[in-house]
KEKE-3310 file (N, C-alpha, C; in steps of 0.2 Angstrom, whole numbers, plus 5000, padded with zeros to 4 digits):
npx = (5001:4998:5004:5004:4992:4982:4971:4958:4946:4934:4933:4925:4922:4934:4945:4955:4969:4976:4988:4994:4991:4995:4992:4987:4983:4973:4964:4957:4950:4942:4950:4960:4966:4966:4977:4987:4992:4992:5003:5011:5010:5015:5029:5032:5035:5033:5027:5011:5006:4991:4978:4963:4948:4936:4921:4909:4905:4903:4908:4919:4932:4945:4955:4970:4985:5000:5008:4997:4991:4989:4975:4977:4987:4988)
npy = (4876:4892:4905:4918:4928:4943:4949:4960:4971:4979:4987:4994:5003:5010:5004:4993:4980:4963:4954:4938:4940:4952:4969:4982:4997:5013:5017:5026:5023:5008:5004:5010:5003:4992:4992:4996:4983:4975:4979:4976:4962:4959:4963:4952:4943:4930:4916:4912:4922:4932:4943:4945:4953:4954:4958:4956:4947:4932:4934:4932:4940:4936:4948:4949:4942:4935:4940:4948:4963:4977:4987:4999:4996:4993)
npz = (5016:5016:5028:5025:5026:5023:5032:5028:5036:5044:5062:5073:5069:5059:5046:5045:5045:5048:5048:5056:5069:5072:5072:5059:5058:5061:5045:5031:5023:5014:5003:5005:5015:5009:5000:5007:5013:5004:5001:5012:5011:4996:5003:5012:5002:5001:4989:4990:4998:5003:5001:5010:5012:5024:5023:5032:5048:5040:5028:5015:5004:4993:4986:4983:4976:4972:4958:4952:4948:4959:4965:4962:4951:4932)
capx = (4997:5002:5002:5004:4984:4981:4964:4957:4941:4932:4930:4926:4921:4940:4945:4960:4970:4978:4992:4998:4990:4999:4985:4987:4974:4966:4965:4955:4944:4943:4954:4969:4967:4970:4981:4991:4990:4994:5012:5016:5010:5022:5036:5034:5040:5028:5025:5005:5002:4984:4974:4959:4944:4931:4915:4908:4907:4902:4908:4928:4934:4952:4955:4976:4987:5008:5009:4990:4988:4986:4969:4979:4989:4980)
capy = (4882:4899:4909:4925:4931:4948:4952:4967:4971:4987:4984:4999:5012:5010:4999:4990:4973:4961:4947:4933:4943:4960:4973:4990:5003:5015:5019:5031:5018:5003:5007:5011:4995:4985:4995:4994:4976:4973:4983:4973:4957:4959:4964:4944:4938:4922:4917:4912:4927:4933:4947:4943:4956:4953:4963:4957:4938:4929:4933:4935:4940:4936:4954:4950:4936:4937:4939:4950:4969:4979:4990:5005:4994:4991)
capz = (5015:5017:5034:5025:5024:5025:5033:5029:5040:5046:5065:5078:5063:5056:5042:5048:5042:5051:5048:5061:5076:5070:5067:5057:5058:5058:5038:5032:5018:5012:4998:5009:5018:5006:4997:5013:5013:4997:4999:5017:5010:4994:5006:5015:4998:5000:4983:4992:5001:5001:5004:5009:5012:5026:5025:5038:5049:5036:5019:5014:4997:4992:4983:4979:4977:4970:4951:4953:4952:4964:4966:4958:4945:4928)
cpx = (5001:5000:5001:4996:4986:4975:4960:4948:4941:4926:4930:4922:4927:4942:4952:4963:4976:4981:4997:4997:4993:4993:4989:4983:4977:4969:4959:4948:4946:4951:4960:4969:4971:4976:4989:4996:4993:5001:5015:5015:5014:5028:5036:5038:5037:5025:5014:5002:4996:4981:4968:4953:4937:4926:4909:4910:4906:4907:4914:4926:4941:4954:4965:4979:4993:5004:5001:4994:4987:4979:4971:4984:4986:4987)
cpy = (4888:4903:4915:4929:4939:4950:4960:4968:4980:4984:4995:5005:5012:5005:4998:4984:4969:4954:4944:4934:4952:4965:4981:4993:5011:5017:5022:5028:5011:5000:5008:5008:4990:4988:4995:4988:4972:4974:4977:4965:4955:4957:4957:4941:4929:4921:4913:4916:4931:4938:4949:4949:4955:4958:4963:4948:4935:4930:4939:4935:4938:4942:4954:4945:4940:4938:4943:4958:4971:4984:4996:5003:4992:4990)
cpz = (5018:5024:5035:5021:5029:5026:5035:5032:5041:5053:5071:5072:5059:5054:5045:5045:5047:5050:5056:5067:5076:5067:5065:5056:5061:5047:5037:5026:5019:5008:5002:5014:5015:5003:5000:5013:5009:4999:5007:5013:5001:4996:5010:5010:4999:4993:4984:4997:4999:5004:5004:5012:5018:5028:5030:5042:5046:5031:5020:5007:4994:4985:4979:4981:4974:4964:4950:4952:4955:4962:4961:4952:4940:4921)
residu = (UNK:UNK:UNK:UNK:UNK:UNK:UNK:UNK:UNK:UNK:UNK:UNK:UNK:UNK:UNK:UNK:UNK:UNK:UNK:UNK:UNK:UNK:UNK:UNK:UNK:UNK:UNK:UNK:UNK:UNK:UNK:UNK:UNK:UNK:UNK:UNK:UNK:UNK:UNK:UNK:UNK:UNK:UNK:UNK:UNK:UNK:UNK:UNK:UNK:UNK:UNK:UNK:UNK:UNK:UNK:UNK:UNK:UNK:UNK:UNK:UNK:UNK:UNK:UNK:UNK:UNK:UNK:UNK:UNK:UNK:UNK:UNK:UNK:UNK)
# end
């Protein structure tokens, strides 16, 4: 199983994302969270790197994987 998850959250008022204990924040949406996220979790080069969305305690999303789109690719 892969280590490289990208958790993208919105804690304090500011959307943020967080892999292996390493947080980056603040970001100004959701959209440039992930967007974020998407470009460091690329740059692992893990071909099961995941970036996964949590909206709140409960409920994740997994929003990008390798060989996927990003948000502004179509």
């Amino acid at each position: 199983m892969s280590e490289s998850h990208f958790i993208v959250c919105l804690r304090d008022g500011a959307w943020q994302h967080t892999n292996r204990g390493t947080t980056s924040a603040p970001f100004t949406s959701r959209d440039a969270a992930i967007r974020a996220a998407i470009e460091e979790a690329r740059g692992t080069g893990d071909p099961s790197a995941e970036v996964i969305v949590q909206d709140n305690e409960t409920s994740a999303e997994t929003v990008w994987r390798p060989g996927q789109d990003g948000p502004d690719q179509q």
